[in-house]
C-alpha positions as CSV (number, residue, x, y, z in Angstrom):
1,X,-33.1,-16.5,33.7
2,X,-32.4,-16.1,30.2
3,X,-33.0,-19.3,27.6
4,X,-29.1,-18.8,27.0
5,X,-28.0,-18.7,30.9
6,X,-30.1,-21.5,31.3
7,X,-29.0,-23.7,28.4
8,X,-25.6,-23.6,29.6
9,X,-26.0,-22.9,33.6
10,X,-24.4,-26.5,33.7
11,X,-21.2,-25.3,32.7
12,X,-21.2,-22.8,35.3
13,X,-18.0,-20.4,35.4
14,X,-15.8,-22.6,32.8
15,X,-13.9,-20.3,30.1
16,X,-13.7,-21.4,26.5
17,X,-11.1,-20.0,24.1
18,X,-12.8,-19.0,20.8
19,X,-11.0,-17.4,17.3
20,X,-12.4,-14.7,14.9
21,X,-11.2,-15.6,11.2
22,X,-12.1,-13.4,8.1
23,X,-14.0,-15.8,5.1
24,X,-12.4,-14.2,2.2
25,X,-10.0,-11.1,1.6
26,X,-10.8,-7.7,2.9
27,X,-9.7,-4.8,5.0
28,X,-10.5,-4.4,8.7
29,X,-13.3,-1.7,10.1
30,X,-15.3,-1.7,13.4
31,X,-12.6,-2.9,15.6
32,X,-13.6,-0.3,18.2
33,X,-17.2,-1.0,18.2
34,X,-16.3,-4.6,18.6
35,X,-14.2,-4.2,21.5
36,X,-17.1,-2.3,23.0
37,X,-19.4,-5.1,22.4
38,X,-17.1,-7.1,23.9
39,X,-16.4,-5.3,26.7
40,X,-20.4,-5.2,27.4
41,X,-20.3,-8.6,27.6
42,X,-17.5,-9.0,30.0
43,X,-15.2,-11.2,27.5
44,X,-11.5,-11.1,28.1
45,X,-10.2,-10.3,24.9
46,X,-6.8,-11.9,24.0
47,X,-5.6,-10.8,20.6
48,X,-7.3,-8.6,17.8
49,X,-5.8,-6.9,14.5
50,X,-5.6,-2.9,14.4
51,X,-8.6,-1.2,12.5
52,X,-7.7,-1.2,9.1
53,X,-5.6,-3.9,8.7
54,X,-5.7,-6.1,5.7
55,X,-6.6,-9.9,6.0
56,X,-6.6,-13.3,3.6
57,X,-9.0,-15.8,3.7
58,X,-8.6,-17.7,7.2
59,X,-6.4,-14.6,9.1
60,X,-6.7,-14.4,12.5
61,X,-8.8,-11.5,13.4
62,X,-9.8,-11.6,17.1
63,X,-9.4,-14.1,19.7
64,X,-11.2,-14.0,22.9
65,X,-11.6,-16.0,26.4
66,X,-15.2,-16.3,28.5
67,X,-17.9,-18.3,29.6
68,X,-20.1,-20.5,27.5
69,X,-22.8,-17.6,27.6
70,X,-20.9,-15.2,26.6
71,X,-19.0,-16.8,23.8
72,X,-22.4,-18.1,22.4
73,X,-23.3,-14.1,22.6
74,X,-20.2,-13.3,20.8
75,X,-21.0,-15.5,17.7
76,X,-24.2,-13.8,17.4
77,X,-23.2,-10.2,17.7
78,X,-19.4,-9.3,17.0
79,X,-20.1,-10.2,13.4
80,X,-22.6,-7.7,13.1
81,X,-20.1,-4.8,14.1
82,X,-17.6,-5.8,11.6
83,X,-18.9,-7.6,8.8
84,X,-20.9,-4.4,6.9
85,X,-18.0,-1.8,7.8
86,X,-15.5,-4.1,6.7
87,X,-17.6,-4.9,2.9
88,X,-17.3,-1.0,2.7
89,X,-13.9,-0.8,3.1
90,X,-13.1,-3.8,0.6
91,X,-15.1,-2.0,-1.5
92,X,-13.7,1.4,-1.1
93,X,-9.7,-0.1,-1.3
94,X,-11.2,-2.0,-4.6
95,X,-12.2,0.9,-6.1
96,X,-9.4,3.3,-4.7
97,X,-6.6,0.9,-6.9
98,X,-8.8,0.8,-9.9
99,X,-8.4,4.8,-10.1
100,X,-4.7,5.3,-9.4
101,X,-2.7,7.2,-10.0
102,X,-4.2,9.6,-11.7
103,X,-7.8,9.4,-10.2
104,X,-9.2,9.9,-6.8
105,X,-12.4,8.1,-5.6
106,X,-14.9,9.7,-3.3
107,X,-17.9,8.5,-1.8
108,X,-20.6,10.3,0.3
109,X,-23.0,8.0,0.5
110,X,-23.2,7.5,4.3
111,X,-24.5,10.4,4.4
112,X,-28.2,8.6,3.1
113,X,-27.7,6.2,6.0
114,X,-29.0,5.7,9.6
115,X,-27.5,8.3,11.8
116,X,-25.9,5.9,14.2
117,X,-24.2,4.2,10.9
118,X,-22.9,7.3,9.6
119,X,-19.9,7.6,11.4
120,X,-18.5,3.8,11.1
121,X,-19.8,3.8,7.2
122,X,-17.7,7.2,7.2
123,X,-14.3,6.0,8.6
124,X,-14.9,2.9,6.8
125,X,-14.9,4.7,3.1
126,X,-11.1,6.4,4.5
127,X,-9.9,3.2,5.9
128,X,-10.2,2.1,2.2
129,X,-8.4,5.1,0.7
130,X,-11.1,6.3,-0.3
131,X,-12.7,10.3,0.3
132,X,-15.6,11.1,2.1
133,X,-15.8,15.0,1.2
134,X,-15.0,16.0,-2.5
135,X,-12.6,18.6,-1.2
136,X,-10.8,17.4,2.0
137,X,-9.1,19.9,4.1
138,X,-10.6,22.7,2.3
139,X,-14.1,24.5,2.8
140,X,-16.2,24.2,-0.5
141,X,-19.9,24.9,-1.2
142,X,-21.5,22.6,-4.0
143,X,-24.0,24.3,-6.0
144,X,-26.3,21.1,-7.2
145,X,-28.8,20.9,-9.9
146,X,-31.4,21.5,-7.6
147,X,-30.1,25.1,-6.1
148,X,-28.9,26.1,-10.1
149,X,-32.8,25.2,-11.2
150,X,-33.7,27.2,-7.6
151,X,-32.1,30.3,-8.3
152,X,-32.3,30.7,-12.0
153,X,-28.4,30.1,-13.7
154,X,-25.2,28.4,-12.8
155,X,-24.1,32.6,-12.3
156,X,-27.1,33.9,-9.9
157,X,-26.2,30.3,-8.0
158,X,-22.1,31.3,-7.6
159,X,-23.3,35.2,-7.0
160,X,-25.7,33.8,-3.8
161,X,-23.0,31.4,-2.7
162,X,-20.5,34.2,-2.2
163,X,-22.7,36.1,-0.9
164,X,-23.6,34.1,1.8
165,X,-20.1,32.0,2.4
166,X,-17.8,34.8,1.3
167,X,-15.1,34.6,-1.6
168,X,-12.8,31.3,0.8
169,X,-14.6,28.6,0.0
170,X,-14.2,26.4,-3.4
171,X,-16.8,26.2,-5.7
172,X,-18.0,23.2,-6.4
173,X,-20.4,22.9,-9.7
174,X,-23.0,20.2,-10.9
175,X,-23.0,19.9,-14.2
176,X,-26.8,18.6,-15.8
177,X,-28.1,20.3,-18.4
178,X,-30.2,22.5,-15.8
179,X,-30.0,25.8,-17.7
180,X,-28.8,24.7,-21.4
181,X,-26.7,22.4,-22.8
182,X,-23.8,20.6,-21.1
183,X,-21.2,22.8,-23.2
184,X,-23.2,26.2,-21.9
185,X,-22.7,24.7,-18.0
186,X,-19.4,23.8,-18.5
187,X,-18.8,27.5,-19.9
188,X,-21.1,29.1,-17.0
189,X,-19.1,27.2,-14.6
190,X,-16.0,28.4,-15.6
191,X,-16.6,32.2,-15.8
192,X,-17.7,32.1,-12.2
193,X,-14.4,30.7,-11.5
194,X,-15.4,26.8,-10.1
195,X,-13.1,24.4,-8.6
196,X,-14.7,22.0,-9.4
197,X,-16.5,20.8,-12.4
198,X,-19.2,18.0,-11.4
199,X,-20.6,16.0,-14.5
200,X,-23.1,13.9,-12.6
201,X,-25.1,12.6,-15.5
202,X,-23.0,9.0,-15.7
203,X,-22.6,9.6,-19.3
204,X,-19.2,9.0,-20.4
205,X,-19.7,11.4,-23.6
206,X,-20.2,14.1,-21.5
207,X,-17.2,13.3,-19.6
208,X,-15.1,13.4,-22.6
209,X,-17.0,16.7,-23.5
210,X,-16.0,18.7,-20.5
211,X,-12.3,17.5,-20.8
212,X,-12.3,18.6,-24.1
213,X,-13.6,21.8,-23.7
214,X,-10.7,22.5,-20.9
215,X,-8.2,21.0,-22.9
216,X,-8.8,22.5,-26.0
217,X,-8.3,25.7,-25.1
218,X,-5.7,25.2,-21.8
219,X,-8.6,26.4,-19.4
220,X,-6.8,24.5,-16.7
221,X,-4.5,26.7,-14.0
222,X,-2.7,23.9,-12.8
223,X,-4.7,21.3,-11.2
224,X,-8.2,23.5,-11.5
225,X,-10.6,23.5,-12.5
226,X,-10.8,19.5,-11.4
227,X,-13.4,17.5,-13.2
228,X,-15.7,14.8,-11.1
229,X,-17.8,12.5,-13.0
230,X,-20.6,10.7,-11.2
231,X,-23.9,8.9,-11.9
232,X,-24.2,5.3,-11.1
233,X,-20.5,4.4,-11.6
234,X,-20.1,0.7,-11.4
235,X,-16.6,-0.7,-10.2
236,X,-15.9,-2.2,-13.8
237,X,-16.3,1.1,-14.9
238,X,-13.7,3.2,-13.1
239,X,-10.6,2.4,-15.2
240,X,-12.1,3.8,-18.2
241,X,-13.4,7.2,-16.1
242,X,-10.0,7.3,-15.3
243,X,-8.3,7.2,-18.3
244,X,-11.0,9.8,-19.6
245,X,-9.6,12.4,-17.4
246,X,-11.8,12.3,-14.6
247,X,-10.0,13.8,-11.7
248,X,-12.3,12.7,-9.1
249,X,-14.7,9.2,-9.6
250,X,-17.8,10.0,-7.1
251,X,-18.7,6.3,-6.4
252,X,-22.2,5.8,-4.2
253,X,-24.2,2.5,-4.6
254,X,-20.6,0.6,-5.5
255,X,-19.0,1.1,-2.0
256,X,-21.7,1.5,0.2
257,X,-24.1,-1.9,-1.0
258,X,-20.9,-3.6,-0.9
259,X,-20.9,-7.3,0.0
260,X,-20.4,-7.8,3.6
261,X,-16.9,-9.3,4.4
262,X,-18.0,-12.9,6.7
263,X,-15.9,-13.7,9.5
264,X,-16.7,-17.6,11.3
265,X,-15.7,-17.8,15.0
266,X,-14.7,-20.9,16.0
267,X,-14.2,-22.8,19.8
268,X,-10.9,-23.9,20.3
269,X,-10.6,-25.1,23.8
270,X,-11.9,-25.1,27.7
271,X,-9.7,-23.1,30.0
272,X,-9.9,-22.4,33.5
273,X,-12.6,-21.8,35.5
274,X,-15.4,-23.8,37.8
């Protein structure tokens, strides 16, 4: 017998009533691996908000019925399936209103996570409004520093990307002083025909460099090229990306080391039961 069936063999088949309540404001993620949880544990399961719901300090969140075993179970576990995937998805919603309208946030970061995170850390970035791809709902191939240094120019790079993913997919372009200087990239970039223009060196000044040099001469077709800017953004910092002209604001440490949103679970009552 386990030290917690025999701590509270006593009580025998008794149900308590118990109630999940958020600590401080936040949106909702890992409902369904909760409810799994609970279900492993054999806990009738009353009343729970939808997955991305918002909640206030104090909101109801869940509220289950079971034994004294398996209540005691659920204070020590049902936090952990919520409480990370939530912080995330505070984090991403934080972020997400800092950059509107004109800005969209993205954030890949799960991918550097355990694989059995990735998925939950994944939906959790969406449920905030945030992106988890730098292109969704179109296929894109992002040429990084590393393959641009690999292959010799930002031009042999686009010339080996087509040739292996065909002329579809969007190119996406890291700009980081690889090959020359960031004007030279930015040029490169743009004669291959990029979608994208990634300036991931966190520098502002280079932000404001690459919009100028679209802007100066109309190099824009509409919407495209976009420009990302990346690099260690902090949350303080995405207002002013935004009003630089970043299109996209490529947010990694900010969302994903987020805080984790606390819930308390308290024991209301005894119901039925032996």
């Amino acid at each position: 017998m386990s030290l917690r069936a025999a701590l509270f063999a006593g009580l025998g088949t008794k149900l308590f009533r118990a109630e999940l309540r958020a600590d401080r404001p936040g949106r909702l993620c890992g409902l369904p691996e909760a409810l799994a949880f609970l279900d492993g544990l054999g806990i009738t399961v009353d009343f729970y908000l939808p997955e991305g719901s918002d909640v206030e300090t104090n909101t109801l969140v869940l509220s289950v019925t079971g034994t004294a075993a398996g209540i005691a179970a659920v204070e020590e576990g049902l936090t952990g399936c919520l409480a990370k995937p939530s912080g995330i998805a505070t984090a991403a919603a934080a972020a997400s209103a800092l950059a509107a309208p004109r800005s969209t946030i993205v954030c890949g970061s799960y991918k550097k996570v355990d694989a059995r995170l990735k998925a939950v850390y994944r939906r959790a970035v969406e449920l905030g409004g945030a992106r988890s791809r730098m292109l969704e709902g179109r296929p894109f191939v992002y040429l990084d520093k590393t393959h641009i240094r690999l292959l010799g120019s930002v031009q042999a790079a686009a010339a080996a990307a087509r040739a292996a993913a065909g002329p579809e997919p969007a190119l996406v372009i890291q700009i980081h002083r690889v090959t020359g200087s960031l004007e030279a990239e930015v040029e490169a970039a743009l004669a291959v025909g990029a979608h994208v223009l990634m300036v991931d060196t966190g520098c502002e000044a280079d932000l404001i460099r690459c919009r100028g040099l679209l802007d100066a001469d109309g190099r824009r077709s509409g919407d495209e090229p976009l420009v990302a800017f990346a690099g260690d953004i902090k949350m303080e910092a995405i207002p002013r990306c935004r009003d630089l002209g970043a299109d996209i604001i490529c947010l990694g440490k900010a969302i994903i080391d987020a805080p984790m949103l606390d819930f308390h679970l308290d024991v209301l009552d005894a119901g039925a039961g032996g």
